[in-house]
C-alpha positions in Angstrom: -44.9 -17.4 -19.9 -48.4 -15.6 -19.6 -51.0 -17.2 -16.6 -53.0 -18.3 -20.2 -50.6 -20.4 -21.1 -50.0 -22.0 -17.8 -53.2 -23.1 -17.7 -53.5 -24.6 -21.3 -50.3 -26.7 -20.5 -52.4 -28.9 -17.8 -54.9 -27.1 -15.6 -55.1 -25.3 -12.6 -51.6 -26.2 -11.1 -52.0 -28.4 -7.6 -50.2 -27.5 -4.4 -47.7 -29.5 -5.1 -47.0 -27.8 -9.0 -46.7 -24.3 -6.9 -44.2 -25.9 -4.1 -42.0 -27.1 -7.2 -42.4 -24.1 -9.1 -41.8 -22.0 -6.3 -38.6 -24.2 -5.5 -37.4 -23.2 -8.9 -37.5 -19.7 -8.5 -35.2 -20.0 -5.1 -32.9 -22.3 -7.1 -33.1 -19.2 -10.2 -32.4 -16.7 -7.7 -29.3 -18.6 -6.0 -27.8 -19.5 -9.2 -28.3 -15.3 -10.6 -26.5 -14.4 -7.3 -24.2 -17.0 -7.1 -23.4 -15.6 -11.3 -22.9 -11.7 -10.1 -20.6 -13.0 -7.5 -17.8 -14.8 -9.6 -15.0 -12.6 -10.5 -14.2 -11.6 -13.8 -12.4 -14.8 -15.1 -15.7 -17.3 -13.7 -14.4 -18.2 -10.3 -15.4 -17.4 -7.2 -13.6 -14.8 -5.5 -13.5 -16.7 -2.3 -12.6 -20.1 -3.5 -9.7 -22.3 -2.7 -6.9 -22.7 -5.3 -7.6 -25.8 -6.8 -11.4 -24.9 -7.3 -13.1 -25.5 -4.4 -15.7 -23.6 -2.5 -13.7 -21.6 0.2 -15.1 -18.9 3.0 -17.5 -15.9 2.1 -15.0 -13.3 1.1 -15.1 -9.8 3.2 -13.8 -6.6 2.4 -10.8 -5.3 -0.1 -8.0 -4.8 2.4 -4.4 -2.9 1.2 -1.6 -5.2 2.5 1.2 -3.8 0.4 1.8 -0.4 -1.3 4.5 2.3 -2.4 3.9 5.6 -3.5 4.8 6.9 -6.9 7.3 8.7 -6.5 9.5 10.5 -9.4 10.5 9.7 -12.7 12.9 7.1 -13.5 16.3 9.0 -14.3 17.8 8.4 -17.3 15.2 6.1 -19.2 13.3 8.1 -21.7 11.7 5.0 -23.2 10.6 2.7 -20.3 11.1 -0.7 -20.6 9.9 -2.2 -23.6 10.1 -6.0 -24.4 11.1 -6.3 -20.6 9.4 -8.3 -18.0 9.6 -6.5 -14.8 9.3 -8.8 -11.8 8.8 -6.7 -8.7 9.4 -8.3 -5.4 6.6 -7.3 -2.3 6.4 -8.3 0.9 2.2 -8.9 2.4 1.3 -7.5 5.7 -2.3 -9.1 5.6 -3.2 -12.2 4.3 -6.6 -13.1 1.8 -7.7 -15.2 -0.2 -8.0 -13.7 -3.4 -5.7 -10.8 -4.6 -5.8 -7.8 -7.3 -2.9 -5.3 -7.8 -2.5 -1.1 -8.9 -0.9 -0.1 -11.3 0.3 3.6 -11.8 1.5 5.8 -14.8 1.0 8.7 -12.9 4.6 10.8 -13.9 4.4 9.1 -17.2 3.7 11.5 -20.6 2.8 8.6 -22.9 0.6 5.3 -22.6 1.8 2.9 -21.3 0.7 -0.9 -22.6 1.3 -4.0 -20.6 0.8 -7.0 -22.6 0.8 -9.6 -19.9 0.8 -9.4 -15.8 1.2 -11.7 -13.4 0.7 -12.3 -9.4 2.6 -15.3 -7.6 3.7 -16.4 -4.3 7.6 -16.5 -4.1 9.1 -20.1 -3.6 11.4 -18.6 -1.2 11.9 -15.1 0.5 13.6 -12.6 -2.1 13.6 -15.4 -4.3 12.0 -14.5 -8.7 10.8 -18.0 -8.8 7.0 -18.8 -8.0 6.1 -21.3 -5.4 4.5 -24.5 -7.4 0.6 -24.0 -8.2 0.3 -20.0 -7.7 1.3 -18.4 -10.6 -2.5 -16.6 -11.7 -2.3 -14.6 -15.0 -4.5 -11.0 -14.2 -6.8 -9.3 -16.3 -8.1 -6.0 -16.9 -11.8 -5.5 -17.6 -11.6 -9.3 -18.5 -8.9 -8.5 -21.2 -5.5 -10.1 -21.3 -3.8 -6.4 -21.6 -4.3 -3.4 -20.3 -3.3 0.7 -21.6 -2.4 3.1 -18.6 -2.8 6.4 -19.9 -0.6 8.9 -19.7 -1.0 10.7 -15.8 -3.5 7.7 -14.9 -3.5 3.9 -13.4 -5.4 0.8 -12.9 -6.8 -2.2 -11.0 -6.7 -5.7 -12.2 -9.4 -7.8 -12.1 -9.4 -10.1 -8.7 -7.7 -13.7 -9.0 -8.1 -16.3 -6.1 -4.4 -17.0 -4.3 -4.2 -17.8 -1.1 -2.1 -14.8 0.3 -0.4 -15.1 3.4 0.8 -12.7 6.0 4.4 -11.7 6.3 5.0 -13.3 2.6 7.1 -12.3 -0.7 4.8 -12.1 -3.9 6.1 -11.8 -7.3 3.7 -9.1 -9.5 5.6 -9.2 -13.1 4.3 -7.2 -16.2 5.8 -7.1 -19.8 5.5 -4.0 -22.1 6.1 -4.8 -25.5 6.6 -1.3 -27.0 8.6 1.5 -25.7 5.9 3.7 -23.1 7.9 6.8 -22.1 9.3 7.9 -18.2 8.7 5.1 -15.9 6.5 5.9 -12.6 8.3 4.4 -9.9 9.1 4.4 -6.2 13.8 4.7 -6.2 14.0 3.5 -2.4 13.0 -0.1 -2.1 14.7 -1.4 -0.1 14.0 -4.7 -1.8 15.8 -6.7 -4.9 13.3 -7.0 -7.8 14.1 -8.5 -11.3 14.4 -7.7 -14.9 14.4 -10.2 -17.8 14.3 -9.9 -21.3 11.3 -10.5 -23.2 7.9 -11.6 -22.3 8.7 -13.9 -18.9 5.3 -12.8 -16.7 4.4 -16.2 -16.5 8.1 -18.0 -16.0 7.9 -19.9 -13.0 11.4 -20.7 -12.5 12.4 -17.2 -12.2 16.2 -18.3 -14.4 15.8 -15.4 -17.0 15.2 -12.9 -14.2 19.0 -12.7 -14.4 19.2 -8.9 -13.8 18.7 -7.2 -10.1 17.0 -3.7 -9.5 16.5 -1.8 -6.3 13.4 -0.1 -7.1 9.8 -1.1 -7.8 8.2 0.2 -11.1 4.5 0.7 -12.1 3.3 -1.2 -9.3 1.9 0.7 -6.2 -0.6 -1.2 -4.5 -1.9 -5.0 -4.1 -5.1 -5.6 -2.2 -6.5 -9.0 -1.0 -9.8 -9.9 0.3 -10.9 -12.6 2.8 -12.6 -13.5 6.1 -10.1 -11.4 7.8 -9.6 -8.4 6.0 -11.2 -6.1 8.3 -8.6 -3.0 7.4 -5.4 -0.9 6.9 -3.4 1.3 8.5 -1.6 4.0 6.3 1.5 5.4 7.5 2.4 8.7 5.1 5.7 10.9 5.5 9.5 10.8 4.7 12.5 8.7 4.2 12.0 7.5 8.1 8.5 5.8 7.1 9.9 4.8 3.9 12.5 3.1 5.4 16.1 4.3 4.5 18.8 2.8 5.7 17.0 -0.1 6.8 18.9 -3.0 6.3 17.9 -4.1 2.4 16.0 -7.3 2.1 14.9 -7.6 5.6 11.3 -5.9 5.7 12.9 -3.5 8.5 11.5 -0.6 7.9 9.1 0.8 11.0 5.5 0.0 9.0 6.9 -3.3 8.8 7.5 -3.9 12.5 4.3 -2.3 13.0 2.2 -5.0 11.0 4.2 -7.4 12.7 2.9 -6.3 15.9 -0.6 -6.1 14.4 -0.4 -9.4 13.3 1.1 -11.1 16.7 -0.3 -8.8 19.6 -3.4 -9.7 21.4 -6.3 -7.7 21.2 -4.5 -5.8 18.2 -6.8 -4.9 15.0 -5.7 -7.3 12.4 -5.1 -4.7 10.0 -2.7 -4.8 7.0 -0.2 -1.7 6.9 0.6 0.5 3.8 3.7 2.0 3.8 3.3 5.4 1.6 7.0 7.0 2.7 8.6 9.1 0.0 12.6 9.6 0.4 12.5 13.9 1.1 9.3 14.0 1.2 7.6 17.0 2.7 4.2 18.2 3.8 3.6 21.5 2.3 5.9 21.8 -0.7 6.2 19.2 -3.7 9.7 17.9 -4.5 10.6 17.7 -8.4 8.9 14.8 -10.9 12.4 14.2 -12.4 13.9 14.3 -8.6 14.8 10.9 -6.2 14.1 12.2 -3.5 11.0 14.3 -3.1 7.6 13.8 -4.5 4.1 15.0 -3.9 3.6 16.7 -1.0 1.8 14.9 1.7 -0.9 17.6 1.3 -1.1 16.9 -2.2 -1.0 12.9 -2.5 -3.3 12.8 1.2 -6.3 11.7 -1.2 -4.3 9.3 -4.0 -2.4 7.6 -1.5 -4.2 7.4 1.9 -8.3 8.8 1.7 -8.6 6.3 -1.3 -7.3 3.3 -0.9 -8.6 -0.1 0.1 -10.0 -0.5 3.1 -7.9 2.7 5.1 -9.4 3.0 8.9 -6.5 4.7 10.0 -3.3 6.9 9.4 0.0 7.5 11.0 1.5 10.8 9.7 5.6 11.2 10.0 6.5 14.1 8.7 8.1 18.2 8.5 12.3 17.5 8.8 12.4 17.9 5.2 10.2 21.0 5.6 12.9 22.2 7.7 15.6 21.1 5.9 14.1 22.2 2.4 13.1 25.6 3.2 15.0 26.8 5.8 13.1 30.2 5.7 9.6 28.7 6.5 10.6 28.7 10.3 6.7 29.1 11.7 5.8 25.8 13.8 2.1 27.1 13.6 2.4 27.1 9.3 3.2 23.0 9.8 1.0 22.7 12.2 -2.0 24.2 10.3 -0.7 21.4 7.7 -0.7 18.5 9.7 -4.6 20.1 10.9 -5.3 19.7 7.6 -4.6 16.0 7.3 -6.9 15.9 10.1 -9.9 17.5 8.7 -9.5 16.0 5.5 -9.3 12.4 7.3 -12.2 12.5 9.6 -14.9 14.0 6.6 -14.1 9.9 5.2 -14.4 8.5 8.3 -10.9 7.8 9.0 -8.7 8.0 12.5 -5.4 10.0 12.3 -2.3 9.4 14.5 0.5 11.9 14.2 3.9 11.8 15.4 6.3 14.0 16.9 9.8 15.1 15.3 12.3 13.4 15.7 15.8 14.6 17.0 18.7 15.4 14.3 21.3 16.5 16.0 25.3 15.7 14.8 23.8 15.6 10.7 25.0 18.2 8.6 21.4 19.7 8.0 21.3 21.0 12.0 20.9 24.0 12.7 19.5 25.3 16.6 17.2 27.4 14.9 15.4 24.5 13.0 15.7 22.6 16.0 13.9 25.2 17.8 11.0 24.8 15.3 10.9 21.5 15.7 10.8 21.1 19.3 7.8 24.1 19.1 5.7 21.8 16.8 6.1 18.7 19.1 5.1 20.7 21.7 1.7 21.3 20.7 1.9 18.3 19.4 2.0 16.6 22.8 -0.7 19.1 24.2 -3.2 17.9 21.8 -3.3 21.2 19.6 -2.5 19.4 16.4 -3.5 15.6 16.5 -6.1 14.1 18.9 -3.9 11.2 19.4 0.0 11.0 18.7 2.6 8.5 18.7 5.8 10.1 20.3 8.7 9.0 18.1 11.1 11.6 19.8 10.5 10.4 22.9 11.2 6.8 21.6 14.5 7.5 19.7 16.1 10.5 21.6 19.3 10.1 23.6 18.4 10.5 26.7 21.6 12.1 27.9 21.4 14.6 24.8 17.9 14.6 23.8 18.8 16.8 21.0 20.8 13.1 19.5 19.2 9.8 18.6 20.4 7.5 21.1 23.7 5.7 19.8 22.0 2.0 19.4 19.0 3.8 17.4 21.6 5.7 14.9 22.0 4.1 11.7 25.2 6.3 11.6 24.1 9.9 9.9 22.4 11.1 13.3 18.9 11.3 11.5 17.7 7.9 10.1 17.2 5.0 12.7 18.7 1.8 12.9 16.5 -1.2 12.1 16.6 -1.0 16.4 15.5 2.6 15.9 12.7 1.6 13.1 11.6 -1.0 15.7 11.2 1.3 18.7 9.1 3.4 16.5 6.7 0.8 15.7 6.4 -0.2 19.8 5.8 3.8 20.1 2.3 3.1 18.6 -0.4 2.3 20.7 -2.6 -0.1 18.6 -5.8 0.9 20.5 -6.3 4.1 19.1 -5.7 2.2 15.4 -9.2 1.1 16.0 -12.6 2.0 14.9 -13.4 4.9 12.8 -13.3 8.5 13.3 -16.7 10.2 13.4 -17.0 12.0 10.3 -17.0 15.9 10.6 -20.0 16.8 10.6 
């Protein structure tokens, strides 16, 4: 409305016609901002779950992930008029939530008709606690198309997400979609049922039990506390092998639970980006279990971008040894491991690296690899790779045959720890040098 026609409606406006007017610009303004900051579906990102106002929201925080691994062997199709109900376990809680999904190894679209995010009623358990089942969306649509090589974010739903807690993250395909992204060594029971079940909350059709997780590689959650993540990157130890199924005993596991408990800690949430075989220089094979992206290569998709990252814990080069038992230069991994460094610190982000950890008694020892190994963690523990370094040899080794895990941290094949072992190496961390950021390089 022009000044002209202000004026024509009464007058000159009085003191009191500016106050009001100028009252309902401030009341214009609030309700424009209090518009750009509901999430996609018209609530408010940090509200309660039965629609109350709740606390300012913060930052996106990771509090669960898994890498994309390999193919899935032996489906060429995927899973199509399947509900896949994939069982996680939170190291962070929020109080809204949003999820990744990934077709990355995939060579045709893959469409998901219908995803879900729910609190489990129990731990390990397909059915939803009462009043938390939350349909997601993509770009406000119902459905979403993962191309080929590509993945997604949902849009955010308020849940109330609690620390140390099972959620259920279902999606149903309705057509067939090709090789199935997924991530072999859970760890964890997740559920199949037939047809579209996303929103079942009872969890009886999920009559069929899988050991994997599929599509799904992240979920991030926001809230007054979601101040950041630790990523821990490397091999079957950091993904957990023979870990005790069901439990959440893997070493990032016993880490968060530190995080969440010890005083003084950084109340981060931890992302657990182990591959089974994974190495640091060399990829594995798409259409192998055990393998995947190098670290070198998946540094960016898997740690540098995700929500929220301050810091990274790198475990890694056995399977460097193992794999290619002609690359016997310590300085060759160590240049690698350098390289995480660099590549860290330009976003900001702190780097903890670990020492090897001792093999001896499995079938893949040989003194000459051990040799290598024990060269790399010494420049390891001198500072010439990592500025800081958590010493997992030190933590698991025997210490009347250093070149053995000790006997109570053996899980029996003399390389992967015990779910004692896993939790040594978590109390191997010092959770002070998880804080703050790394000065970027300049």
């Amino acid at each position: 409305m022009s000044t002209r026609g202000v004026l024509s409606f009464g007058g000159l406006l009085s003191a009191r016609g500016v106050r009001a007017l100028s009252a309902g610009l401030v009341a214009l303004v609030a309700l424009i901002a209090a518009v750009v900051l509901l999430g996609p579906d018209g609530d408010s990102a940090g509200g309660t779950e039965d629609g109350r106002p709740g606390p300012a929201a913060d930052r996106w925080t990771g509090t669960w992930s898994a890498a994309a691994a390999a193919v899935e062997p032996g489906n060429v199709d995927g899973y199509a008029g399947t509900s896949i109900r994939n069982v996680v376990h939170t190291s962070i809680g929020g109080t809204s939530a949003r999820i990744q999904l990934s077709n990355l190894l995939g060579t045709r679209p893959l469409a998901i008709r219908h995803a879900s995010i729910a609190r489990a009623a129990a731990p390990g358990t397909p059915a939803a606690a009462p009043g938390t089942m939350r349909r997601l969306t993509f770009s406000g649509r119902p459905g979403v198309t993962v191309p080929a090589g590509g993945g997604v974010t949902s849009d955010p739903v308020r849940l109330t997400v609690p620390p140390a807690a099972d959620l259920l993250v279902t999606t149903y395909s309705p057509a067939p979609s090709g090789p199935v992204t997924y991530h072999p060594h859970a760890r964890q029971t997740s559920y199949l049922a037939r047809g579209d079940r996303a929103a079942d909350t009872t969890g009886a059709d999920y009559t069929k039990k899988v050991t994997s997780w599929r599509y799904l590689t992240g979920v991030d959650v926001r809230g007054p506390h979601t101040d950041g993540a630790v990523a821990a990157i490397g091999d079957s130890i950091t993904d957990g092998s023979t870990s005790t199924p069901d439990t959440n005993h893997r070493w990032p596991d016993f880490l968060a639970a530190r995080l969440r408990t010890e005083p003084g800690a950084p109340r981060y949430g931890v992302l657990n980006q182990g591959i089974s075989g994974n190495r640091l220089l060399t990829d594995g094979s798409r259409w192998s279990v055990s393998g995947g992206p190098s670290v070198l290569s998946r540094l960016e998709r898997d740690v540098l971008s995700r929500a929220g990252v301050r810091s990274v814990i790198v475990e890694i080069g056995l399977n460097d040894l193992f794999k290619s038992p002609r690359r016997l230069d310590p300085e060759e991994l160590a240049d690698g491991m350098r390289e995480i460094v660099r590549r860290a610190r330009a976003r900001g982000i702190q780097v903890t690296g670990s020492t090897l950890t001792p093999f001896g008694g499995h079938r893949g020892y040989r003194a000459e690899l051990d040799s290598v190994r024990q060269a790399l963690n010494a420049k390891i523990r001198a500072g010439e790779v990592f500025e800081r370094y958590a010493d997992f040899d030190k933590a698991l080794r025997d210490p009347g045959n250093p070149l053995r895990l000790r006997p109570a941290y053996d899980s029996g094949d003399h390389l992967h720890p015990s779910d004692a072992g896993y939790r040594a190496m978590a109390e191997a961390v010092n959770l002070r040098q998880l804080k703050g950021r790394a000065p970027a390089a300049s």
